[in-house]
SELUMFI-937217 format. One record per residue (C-alpha): residue number from 1; x, y, z. Coordinates in steps of 0.1 Angstrom, whole numbers, plus 5000, padded with zeros to 4 digits. Layout:
// SELUMFI-937217
SITE  num     X     Y     Z
SITE  NUM     X     Y     Z
...
//
This chain:
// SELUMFI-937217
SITE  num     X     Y     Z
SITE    1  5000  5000  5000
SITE    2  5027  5023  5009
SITE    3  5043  5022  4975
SITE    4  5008  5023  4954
SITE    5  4997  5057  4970
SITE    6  5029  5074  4957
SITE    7  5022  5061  4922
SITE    8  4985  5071  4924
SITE    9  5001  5107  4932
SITE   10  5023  5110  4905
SITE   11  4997  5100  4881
SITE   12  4973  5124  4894
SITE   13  5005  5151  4889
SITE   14  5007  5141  4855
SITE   15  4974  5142  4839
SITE   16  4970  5177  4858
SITE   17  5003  5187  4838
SITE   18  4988  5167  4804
SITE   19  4949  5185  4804
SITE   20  4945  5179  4767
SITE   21  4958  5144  4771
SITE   22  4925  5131  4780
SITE   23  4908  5153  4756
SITE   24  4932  5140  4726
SITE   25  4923  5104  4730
SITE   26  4886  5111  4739
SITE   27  4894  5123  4702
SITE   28  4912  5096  4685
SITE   29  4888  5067  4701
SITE   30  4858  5091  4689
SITE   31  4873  5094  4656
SITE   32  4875  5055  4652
SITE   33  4845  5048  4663
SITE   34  4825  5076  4637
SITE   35  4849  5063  4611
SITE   36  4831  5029  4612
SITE   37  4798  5048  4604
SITE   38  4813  5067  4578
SITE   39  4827  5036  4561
SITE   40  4791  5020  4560
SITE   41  4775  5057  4547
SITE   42  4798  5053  4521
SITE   43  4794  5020  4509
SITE   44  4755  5026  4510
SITE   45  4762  5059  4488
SITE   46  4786  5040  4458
SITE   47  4760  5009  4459
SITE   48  4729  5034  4458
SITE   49  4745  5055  4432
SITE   50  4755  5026  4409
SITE   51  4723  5010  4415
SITE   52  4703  5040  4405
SITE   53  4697  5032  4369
SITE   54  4672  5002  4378
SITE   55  4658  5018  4406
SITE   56  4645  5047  4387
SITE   57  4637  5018  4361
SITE   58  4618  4991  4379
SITE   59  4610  5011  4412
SITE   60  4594  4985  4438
SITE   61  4589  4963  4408
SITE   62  4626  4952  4413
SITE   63  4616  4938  4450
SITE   64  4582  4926  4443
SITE   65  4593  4909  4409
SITE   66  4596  4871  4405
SITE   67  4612  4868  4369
SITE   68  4654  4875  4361
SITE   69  4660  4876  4328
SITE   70  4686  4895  4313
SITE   71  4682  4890  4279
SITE   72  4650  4906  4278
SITE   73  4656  4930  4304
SITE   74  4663  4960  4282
SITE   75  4624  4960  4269
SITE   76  4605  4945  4296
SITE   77  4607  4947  4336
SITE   78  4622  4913  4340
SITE   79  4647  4919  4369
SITE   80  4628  4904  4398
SITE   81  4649  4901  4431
SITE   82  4621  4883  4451
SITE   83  4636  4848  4445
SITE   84  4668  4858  4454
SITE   85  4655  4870  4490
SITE   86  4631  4842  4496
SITE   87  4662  4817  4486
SITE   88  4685  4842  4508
SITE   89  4660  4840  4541
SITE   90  4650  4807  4537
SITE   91  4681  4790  4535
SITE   92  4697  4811  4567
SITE   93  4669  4803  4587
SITE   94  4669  4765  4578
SITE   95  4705  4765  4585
SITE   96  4696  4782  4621
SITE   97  4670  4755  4628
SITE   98  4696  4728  4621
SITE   99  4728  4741  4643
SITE  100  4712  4759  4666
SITE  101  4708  4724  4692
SITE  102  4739  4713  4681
SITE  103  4760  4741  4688
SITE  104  4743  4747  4718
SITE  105  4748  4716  4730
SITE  106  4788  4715  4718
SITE  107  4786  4749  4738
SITE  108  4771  4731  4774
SITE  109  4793  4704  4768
SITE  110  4825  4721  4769
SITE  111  4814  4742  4792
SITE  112  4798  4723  4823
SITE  113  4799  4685  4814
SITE  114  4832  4679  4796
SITE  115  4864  4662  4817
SITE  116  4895  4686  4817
SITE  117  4913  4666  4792
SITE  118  4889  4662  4763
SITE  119  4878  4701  4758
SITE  120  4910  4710  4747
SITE  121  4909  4686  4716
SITE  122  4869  4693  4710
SITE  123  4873  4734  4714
SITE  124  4903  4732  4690
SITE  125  4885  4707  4665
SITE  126  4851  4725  4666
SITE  127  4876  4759  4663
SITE  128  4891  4744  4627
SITE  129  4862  4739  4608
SITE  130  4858  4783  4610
SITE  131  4893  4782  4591
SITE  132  4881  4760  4556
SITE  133  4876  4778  4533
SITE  134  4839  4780  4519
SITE  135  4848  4762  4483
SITE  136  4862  4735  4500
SITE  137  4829  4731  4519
SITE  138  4816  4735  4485
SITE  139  4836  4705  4470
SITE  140  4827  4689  4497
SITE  141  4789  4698  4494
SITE  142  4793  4688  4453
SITE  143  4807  4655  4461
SITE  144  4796  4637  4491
SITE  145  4767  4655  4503
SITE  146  4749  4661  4475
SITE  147  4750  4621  4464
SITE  148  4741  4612  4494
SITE  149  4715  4630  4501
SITE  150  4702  4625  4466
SITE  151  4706  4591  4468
SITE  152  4698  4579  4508
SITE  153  4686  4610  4527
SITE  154  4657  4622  4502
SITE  155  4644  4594  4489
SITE  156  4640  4590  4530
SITE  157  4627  4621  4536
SITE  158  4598  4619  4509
SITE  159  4590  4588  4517
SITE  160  4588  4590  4554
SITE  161  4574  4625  4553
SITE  162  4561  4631  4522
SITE  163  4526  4644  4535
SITE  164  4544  4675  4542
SITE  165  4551  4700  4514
SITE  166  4583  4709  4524
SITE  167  4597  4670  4514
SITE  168  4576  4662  4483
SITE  169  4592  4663  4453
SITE  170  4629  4654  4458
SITE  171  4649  4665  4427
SITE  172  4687  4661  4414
SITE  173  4701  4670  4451
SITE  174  4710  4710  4447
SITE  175  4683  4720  4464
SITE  176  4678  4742  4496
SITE  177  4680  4713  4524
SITE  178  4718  4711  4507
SITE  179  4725  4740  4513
SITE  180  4709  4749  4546
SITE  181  4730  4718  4558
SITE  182  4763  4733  4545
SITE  183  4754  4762  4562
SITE  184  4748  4752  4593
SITE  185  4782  4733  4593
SITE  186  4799  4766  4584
SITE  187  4783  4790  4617
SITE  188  4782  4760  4636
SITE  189  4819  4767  4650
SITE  190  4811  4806  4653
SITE  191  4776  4803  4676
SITE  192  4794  4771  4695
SITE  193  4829  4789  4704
SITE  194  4808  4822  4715
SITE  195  4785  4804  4731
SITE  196  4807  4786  4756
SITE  197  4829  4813  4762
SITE  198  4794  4829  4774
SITE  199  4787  4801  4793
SITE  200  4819  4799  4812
SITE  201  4815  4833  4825
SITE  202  4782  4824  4845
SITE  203  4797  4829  4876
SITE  204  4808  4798  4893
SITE  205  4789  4805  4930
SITE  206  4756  4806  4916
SITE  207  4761  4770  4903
SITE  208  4775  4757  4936
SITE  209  4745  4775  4955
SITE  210  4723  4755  4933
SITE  211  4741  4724  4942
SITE  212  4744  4727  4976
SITE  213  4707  4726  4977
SITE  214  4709  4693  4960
SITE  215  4698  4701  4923
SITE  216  4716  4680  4898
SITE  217  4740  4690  4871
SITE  218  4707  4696  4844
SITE  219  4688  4715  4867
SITE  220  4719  4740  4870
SITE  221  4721  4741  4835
SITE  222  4684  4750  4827
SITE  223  4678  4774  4859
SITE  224  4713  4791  4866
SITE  225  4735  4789  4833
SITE  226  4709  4791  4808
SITE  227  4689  4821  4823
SITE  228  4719  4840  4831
SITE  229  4732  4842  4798
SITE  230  4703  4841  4769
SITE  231  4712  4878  4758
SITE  232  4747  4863  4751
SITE  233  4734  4833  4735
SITE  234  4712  4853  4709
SITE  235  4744  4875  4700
SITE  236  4759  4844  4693
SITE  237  4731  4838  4671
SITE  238  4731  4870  4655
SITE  239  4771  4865  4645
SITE  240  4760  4828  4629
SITE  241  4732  4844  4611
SITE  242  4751  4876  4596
SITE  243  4775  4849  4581
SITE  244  4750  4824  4568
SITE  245  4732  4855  4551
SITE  246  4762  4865  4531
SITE  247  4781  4836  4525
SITE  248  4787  4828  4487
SITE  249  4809  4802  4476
SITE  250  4797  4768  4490
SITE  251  4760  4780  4491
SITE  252  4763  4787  4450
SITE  253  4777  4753  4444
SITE  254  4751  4732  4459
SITE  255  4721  4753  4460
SITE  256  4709  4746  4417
SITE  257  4707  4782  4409
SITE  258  4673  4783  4402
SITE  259  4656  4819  4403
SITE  260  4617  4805  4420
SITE  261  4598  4804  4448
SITE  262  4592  4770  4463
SITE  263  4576  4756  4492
SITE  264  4597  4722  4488
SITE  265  4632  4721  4506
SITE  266  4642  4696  4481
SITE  267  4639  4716  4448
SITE  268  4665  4740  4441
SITE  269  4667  4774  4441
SITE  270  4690  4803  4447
SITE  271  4701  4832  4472
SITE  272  4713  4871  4462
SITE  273  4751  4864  4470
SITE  274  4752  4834  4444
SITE  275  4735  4856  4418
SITE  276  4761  4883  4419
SITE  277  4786  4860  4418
SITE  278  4774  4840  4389
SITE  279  4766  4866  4368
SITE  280  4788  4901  4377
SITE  281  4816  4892  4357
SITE  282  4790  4887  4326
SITE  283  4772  4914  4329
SITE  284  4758  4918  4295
SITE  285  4750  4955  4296
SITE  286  4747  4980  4318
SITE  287  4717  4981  4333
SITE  288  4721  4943  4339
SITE  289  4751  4955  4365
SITE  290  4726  4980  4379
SITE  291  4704  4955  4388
SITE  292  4733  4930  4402
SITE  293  4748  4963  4423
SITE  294  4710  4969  4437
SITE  295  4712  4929  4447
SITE  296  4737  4940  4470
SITE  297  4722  4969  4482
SITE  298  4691  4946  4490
SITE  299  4709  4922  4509
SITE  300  4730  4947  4529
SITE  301  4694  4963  4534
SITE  302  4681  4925  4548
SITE  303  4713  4922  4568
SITE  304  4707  4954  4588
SITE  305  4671  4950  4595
SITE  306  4680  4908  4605
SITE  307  4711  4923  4630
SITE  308  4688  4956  4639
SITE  309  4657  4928  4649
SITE  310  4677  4905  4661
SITE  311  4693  4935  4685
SITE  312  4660  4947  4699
SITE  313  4651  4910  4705
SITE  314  4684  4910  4730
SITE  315  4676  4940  4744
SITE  316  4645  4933  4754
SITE  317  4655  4900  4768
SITE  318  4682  4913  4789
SITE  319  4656  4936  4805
SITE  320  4640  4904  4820
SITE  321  4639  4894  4852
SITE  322  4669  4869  4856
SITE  323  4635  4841  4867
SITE  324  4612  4850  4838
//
């Protein structure tokens, strides 16, 4: 103690010497921070201006559309985005619905139940598959996913549960349950590491409070660890779900590239990020790279709102009494 109160002195001596050293890097963090808004103003602006051609030209049209044609473009209204953000929303969300209890459970696992020696090894493996590249999930997708779910996991599905639209009609195997699966194999590590690092920082007295009183390992799980972190959990969420929106590479390889609307998972179809990059580099005339540019102003549009929802939904939830 004797030598910490000298130090706290001369600090205090210091910044009274420095006043506009607090003020300059009040400045510097400000600047970094307004710099990150700027960036994203800017990137709006060049997308919107680019874009501007087929906005004046098809107006709402260009959202509400169902038909992409660009041979035909020129004289009719045939750029339709609709497809693109059906195929975009539909396949994040499918991929959601599969990882979500399976990275939550990787998370719990490594968190509460796993022995010392084993989470090392798991963490680090579950870690890996966020470095493979996307085409290589894509090669992957093209040649051992895709024939076997065309050839075992389909034929299963439609048969088994065929009185549901959403497994009738299996087709050649690029089809949205493809590519919601490769999805949710690519976030999976992303929502999983976040998730247990969440998890871990539950502090450790309210669990042995809990089982003092003779609850069991579950019961901590589902009334202590669980409750104390949701708002973590759903930013975890919200991380997996900004990459599935976006991602490009494997989803085009196995998704068919089909510009419709479907109600069957096992038909193909296609998402905004594998239209632009299928067709930017043969972009046939100039309005036809209008409309790809306004493809990317649509999805950064659906990204914002997703991440802005998805925001408010952890805002909300961290407002809750820790027992609702």
């Amino acid at each position: 103690m004797s030598r910490v109160l000298p130090e706290l002195h001369k600090a205090r001596l210091r910044r009274c010497r420095l006043p506009w050293a607090d003020s300059a890097f009040r400045a510097v963090t400000a600047s970094f921070a307004l710099g990150i808004l700027l960036l994203i103003g800017l990137i709006i602006y060049e997308l919107a201006q680019n874009a501007w051609p087929t906005i004046t030209a098809f107006g709402f049209s260009f959202l509400s559309g169902t038909t992409w044609d660009p041979v035909n473009a020129p004289g009719h209204n045939l750029f339709g985005a609709l497809p693109f953000i059906y195929g975009t929303v539909i396949v994040s969300l499918l991929a959601l619905l599969i990882v979500l209890p399976l990275s939550l459970g990787v998370a719990i696992f490594l968190a509460e139940l796993s022995p010392r020696w084993l989470r090392s090894p798991v963490s680090f493996t579950v870690e890996l598959l966020a470095a493979i590249p996307s085409v290589v999930y894509g090669f992957w997708g093209l040649t051992t996913l895709i024939p076997w779910s065309r050839e075992h996991l389909e034929p299963w599905l439609a048969q088994h549960l065929g009185f549901l639209p959403l497994f009738q009609n299996p087709g050649s195997g690029h089809d949205l349950l493809v590519a919601g699966i490769i999805l949710a194999i690519m976030i999976l590590p992303i929502i999983s590491a976040v998730s247990r690092e969440v998890l871990i920082a539950v502090p450790t007295a309210q669990r042995e409070a809990l089982l003092s009183l003779g609850a069991t390992r579950w019961e901590v799980i589902r009334h202590i660890v669980l409750p104390y972190s949701r708002s973590g959990l759903l930013g975890a969420v919200i991380l997996g779900l900004g990459r599935a929106l976006g991602e490009t590479m494997a989803v085009t390889m196995v998704i068919g590239n089909s510009p419709q609307i479907t109600a069957y998972l096992l038909q193909p179809a296609d998402t905004i990020a594998s239209r632009i990059a299928n067709e930017f580099t043969e972009a046939n005339s100039s309005l036809h790279l209008s409309a790809l540019i306004e493809l990317g102003l649509v999805l950064l549009a659906v990204t914002i709102v997703v991440n802005a929802l998805a925001r408010l939904l952890v805002w909300r939830v961290a407002r809750r009494p820790e027992g609702e």
